[in-house]
Backbone as a ProteinNet text record, in pm:
[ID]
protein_1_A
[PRIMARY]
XXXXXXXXXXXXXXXXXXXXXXXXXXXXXXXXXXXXXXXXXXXXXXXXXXXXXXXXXXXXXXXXXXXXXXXXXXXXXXXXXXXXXXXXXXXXXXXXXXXXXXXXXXXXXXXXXXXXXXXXXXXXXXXXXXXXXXXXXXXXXXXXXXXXXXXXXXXXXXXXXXXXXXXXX
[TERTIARY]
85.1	0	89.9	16.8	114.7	74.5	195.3	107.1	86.4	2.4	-12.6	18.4	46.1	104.9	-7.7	0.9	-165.8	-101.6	-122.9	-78.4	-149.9	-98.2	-153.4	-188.9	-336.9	-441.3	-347.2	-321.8	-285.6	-330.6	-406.9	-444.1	-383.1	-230.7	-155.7	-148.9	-130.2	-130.8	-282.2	-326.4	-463.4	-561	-521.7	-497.4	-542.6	-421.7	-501.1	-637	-665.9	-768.3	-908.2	-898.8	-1010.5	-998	-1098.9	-1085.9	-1097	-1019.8	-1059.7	-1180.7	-1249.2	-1325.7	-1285.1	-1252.3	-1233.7	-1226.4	-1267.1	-1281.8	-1193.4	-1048.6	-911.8	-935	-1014.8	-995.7	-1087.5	-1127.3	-1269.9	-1215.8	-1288	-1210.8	-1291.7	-1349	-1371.1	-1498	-1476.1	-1563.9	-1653	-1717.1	-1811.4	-1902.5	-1958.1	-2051.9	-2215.2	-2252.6	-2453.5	-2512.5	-2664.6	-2728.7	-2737.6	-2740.5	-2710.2	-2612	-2529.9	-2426.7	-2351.4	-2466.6	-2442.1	-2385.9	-2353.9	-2272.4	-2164.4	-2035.5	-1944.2	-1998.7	-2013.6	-2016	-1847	-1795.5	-1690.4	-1762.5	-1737.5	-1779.4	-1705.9	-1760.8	-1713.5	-1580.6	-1604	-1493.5	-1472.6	-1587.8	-1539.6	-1720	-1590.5	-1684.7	-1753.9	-1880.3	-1911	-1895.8	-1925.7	-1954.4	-2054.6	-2174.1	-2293.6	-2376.8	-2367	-2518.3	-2467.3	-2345.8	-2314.2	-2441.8	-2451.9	-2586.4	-2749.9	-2744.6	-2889.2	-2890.7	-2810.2	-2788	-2834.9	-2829.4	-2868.7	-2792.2	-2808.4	-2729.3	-2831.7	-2780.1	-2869.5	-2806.9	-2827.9	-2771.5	-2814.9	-2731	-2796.2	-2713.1	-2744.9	-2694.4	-2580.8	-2452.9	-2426.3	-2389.2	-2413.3	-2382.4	-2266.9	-2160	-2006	-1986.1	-1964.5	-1911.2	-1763.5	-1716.3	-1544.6	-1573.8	-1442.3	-1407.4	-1294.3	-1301.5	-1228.7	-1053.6	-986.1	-818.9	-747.5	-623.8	-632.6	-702.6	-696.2	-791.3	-706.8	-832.8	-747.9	-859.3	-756	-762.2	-775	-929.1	-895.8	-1009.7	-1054.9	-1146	-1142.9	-1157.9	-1191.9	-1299.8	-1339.1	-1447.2	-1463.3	-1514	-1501.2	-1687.5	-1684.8	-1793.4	-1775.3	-1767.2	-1770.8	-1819.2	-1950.2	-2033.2	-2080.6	-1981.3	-1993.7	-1912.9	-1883.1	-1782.2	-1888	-1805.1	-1879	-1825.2	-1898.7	-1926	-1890	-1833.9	-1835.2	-1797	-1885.2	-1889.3	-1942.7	-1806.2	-1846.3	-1961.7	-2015.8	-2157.5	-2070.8	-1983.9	-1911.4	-1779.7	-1685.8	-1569.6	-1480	-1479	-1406.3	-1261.5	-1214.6	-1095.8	-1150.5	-1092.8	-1176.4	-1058.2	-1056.8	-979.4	-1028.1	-912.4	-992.7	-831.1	-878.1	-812.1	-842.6	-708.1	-744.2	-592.6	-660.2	-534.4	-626	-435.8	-429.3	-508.3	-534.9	-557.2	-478.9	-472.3	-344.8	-468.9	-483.7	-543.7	-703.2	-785	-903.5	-894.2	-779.1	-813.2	-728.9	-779.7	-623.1	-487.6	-431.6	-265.3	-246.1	-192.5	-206.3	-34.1	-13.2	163.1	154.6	47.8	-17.6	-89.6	-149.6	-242.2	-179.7	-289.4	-232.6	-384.6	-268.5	-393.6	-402.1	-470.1	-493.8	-589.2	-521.9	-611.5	-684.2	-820.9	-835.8	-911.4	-915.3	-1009.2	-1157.8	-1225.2	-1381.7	-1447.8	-1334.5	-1416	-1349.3	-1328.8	-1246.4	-1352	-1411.4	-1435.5	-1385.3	-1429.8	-1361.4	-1470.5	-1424.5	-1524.9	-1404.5	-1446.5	-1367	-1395.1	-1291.2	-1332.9	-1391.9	-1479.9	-1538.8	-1430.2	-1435.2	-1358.6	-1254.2	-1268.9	-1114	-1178.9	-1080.6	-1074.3	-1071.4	-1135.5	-1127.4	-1215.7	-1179.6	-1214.2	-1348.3	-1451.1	-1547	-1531.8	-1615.6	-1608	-1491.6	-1423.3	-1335.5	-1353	-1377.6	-1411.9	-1346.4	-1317.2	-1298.5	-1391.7	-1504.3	-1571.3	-1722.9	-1828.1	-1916.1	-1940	-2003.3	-1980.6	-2079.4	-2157.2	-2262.3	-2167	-2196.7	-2164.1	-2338	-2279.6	-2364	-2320.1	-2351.3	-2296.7	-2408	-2283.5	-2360	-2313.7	-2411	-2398	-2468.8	-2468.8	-2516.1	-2605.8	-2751.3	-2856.8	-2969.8	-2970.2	-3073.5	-3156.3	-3289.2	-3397.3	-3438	-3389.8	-3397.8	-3334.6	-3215	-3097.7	-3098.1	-3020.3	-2964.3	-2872.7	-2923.5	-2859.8	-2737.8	-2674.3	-2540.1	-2466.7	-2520.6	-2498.8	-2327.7	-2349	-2294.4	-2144.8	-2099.6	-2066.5	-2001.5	-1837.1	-1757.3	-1667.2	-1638.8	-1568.5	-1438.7	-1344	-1238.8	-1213.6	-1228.8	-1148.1	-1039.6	-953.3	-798.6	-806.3	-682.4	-623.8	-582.6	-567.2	-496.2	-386.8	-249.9	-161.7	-125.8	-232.5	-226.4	-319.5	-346.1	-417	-320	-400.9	-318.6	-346.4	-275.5	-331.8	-290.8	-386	-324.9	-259.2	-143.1	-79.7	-50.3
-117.7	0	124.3	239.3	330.3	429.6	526.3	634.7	754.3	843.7	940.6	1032.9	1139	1199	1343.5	1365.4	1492.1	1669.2	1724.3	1854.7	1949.8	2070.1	2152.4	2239	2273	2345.8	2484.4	2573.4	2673.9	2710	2831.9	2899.6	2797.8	2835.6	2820.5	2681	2602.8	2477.8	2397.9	2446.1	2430.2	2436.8	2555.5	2684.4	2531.5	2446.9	2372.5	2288.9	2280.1	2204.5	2248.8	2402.5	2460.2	2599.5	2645.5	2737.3	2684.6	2802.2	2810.8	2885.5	2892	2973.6	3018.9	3133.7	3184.2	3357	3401.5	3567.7	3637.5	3508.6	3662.2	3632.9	3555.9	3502.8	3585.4	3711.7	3751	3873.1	3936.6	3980.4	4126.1	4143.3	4251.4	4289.8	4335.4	4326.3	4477.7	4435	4578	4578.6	4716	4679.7	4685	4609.9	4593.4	4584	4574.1	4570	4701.1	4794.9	4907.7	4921.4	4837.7	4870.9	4775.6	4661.8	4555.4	4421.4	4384.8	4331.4	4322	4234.2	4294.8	4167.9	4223.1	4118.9	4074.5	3939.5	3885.5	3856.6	3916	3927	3848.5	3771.7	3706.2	3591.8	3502.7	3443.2	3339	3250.9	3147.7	3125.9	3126	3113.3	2980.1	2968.8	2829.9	2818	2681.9	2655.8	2539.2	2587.2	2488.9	2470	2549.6	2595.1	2495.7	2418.9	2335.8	2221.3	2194.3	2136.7	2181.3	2308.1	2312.6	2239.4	2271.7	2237.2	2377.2	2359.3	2501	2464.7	2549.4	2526.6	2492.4	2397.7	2395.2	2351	2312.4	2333.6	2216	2119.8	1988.9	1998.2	1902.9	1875.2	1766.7	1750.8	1606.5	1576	1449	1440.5	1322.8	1410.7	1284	1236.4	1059.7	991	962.9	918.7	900.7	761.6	735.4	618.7	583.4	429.6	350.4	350.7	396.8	398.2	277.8	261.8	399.5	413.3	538.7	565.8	514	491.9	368.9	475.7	516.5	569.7	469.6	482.9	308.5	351.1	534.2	528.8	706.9	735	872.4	917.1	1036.1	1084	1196.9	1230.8	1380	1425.8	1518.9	1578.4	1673.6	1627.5	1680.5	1802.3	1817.6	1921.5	2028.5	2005	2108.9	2127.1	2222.8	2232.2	2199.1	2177.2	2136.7	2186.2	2259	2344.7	2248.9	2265.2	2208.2	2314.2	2337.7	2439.5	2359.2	2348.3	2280.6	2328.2	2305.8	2333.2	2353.5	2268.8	2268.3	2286.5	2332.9	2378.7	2249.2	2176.2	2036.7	2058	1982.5	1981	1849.1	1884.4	1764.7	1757.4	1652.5	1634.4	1625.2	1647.4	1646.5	1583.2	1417.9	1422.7	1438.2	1493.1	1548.9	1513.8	1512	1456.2	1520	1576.5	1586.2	1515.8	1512.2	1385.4	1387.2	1249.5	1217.4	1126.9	1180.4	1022.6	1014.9	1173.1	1125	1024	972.8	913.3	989.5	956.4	1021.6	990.2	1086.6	1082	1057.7	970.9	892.9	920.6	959.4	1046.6	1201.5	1256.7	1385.8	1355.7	1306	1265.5	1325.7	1386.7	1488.6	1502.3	1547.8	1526.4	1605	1698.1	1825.9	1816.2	1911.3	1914.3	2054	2080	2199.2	2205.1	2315.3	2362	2397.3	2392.7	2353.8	2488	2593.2	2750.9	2773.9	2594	2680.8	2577	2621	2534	2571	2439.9	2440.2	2416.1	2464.9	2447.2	2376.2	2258.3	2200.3	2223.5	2256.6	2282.4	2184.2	2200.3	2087.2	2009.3	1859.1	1781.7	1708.5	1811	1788.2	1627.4	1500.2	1411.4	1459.3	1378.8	1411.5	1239.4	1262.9	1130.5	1160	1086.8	1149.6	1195.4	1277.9	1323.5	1238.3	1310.5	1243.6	1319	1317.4	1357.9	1308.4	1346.5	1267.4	1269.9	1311.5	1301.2	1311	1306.3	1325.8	1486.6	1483	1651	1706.8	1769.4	1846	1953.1	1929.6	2021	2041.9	2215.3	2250	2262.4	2170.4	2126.4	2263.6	2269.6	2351.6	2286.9	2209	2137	2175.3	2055.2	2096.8	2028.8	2041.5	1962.7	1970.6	1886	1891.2	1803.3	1832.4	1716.6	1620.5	1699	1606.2	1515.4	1512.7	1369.7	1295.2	1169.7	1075.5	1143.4	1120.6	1174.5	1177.2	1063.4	999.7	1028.5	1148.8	1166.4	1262.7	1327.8	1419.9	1368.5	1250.8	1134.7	1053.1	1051.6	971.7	903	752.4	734.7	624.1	617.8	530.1	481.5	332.3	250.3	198.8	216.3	205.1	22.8	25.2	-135.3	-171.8	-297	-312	-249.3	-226.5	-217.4	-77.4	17.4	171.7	198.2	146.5	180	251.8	365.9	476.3	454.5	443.6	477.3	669.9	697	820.2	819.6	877.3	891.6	1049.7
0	0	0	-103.7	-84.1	57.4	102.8	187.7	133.8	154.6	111.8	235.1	241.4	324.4	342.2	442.9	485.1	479.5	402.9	365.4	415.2	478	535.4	358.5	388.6	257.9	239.5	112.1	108.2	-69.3	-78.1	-192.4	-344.9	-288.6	-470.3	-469.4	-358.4	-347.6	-413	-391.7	-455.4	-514.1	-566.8	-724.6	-832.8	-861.2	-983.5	-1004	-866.5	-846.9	-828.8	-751.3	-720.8	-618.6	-556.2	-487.8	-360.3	-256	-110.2	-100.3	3.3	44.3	175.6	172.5	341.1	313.9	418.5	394.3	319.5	391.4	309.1	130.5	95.7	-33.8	-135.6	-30.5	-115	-173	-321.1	-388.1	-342.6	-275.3	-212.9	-49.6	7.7	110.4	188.7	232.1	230	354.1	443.5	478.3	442.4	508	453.9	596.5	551.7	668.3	739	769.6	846.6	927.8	853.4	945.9	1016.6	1007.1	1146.7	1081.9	912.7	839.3	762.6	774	673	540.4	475	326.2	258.1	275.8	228.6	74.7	-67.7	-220.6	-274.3	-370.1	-452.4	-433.1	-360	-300.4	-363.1	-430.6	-528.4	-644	-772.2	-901	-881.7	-925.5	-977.5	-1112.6	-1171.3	-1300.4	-1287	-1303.5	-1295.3	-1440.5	-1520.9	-1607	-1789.5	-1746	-1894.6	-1945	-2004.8	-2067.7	-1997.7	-1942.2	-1910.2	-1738.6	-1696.8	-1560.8	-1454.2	-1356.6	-1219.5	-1117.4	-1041.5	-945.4	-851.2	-709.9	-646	-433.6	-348.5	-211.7	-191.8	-119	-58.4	67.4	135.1	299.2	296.1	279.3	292.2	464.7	525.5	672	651.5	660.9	661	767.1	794.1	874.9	870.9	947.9	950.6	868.3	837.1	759	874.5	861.8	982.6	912	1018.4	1003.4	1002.8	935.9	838	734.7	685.7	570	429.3	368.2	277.9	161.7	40.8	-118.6	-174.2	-218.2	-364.1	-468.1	-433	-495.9	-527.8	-653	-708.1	-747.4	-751.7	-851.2	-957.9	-1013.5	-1088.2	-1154.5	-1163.8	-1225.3	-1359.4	-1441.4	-1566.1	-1605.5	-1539.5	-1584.4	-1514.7	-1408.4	-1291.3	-1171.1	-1145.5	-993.2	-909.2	-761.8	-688.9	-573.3	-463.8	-308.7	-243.2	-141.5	43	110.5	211.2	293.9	439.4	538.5	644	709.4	826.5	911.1	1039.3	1102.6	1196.1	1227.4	1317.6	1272	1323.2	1220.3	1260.4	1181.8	1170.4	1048.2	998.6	837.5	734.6	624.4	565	475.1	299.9	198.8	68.8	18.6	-69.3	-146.5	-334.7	-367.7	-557.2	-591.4	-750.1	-856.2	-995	-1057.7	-1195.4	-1308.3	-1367.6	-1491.3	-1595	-1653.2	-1738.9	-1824.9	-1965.2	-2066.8	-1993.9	-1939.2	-1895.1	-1756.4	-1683.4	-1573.9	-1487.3	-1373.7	-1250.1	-1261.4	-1221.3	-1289.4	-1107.6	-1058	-924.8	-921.1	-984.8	-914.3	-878.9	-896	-858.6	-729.4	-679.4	-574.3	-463.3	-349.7	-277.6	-202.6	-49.7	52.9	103.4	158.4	170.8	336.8	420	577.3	569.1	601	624.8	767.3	797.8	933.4	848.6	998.1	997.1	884.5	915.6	869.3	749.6	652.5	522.4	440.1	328.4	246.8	92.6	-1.6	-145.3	-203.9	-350.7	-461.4	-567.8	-587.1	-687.3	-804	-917.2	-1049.2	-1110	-1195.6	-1322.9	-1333.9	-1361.5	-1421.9	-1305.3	-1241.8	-1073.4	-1007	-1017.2	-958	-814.6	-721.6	-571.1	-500.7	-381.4	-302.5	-266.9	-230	-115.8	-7.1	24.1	136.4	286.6	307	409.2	558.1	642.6	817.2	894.7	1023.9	1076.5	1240.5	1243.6	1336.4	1205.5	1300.8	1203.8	1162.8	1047.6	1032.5	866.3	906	773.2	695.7	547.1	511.1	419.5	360.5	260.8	137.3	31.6	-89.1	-164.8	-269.4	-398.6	-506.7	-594.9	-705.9	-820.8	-920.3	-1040.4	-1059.1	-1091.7	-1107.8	-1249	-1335	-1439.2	-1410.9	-1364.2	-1334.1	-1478.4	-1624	-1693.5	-1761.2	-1705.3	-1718.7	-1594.7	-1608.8	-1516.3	-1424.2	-1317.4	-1192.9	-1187	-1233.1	-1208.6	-1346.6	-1451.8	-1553.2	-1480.5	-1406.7	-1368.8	-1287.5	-1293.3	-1196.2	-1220.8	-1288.4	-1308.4	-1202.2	-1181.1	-1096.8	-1148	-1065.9	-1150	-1009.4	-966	-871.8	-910.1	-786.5	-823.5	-819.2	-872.4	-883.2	-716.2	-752.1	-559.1	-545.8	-676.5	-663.5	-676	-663.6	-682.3	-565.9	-445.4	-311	-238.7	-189.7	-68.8	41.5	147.2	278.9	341.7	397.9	449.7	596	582.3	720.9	768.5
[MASK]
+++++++++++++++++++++++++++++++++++++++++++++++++++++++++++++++++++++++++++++++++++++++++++++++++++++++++++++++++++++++++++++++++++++++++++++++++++++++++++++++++++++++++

């Protein structure tokens, strides 16, 4: 088994894959409300609306996965970036990889730690693991939804071989 090794999250580090979300990341800020709000603007693009798609908010509730955590499985969304925005201020993990030939380029693979008050929007196309936690923990997903395709239209996955399995340490 290989290990994968747990990286503290940082902007450029993660620049190819997608955005942070966190206040300093906002490209401008203001107050509202009378006074009694600061508005953090524009902090991360989506891309939802490719074939007649919307955007839309779901709940996901992540459980831990039993240690160690074992990589044997990717995903990507073609037709849309995709939100996580924790609920709780836990620390959570995200793993992502390059692509090489349409599949994961698994010499890129990279593990990323963040705190509870940072979330990401992965770009269209960006390989990533499911959801990884390590206590239980809600986030608020912003995805891409066309009620008139296959759900799972949106939903590529590639399981690794035995001999390309990660563990994280």
């Amino acid at each position: 088994m290989i290990k994968l090794k747990i990286e503290e999250i940082n902007n450029n580090e993660f620049l190819p894959f997608g955005h942070l979300i966190q206040k300093k990341n906002s490209k401008d800020e203001f107050i509202i409300n009378q006074g009694t709000t600061k508005r953090f603007h524009e902090i991360s693009e989506l891309d939802l609306y490719l074939e007649k798609g919307r955007p839309f908010i779901s709940i996901f509730e992540g459980s831990p996965r039993p240690k160690p955590i074992i990589i044997k499985i990717l995903e990507k969304h073609p037709l849309g970036s995709q939100t996580f925005l924790p609920v709780q201020d836990y620390k959570w993990l995200t793993v992502v990889a390059s692509e090489i030939n349409g599949l994961p380029d698994l010499e890129s693979l990279r593990c990323f730690s963040l705190n509870g008050n940072t979330g990401i929007t992965y770009k269209k196309n960006i390989w990533h693991h499911p959801l990884l936690v390590f206590k239980k923990q809600d986030f608020w997903v912003v995805d891409r939804v066309n009620n008139d395709e296959d759900k799972f239209k949106n939903l590529i996955e590639y399981n690794f071989k035995d001999d390309e399995i990660f563990s994280i340490y």
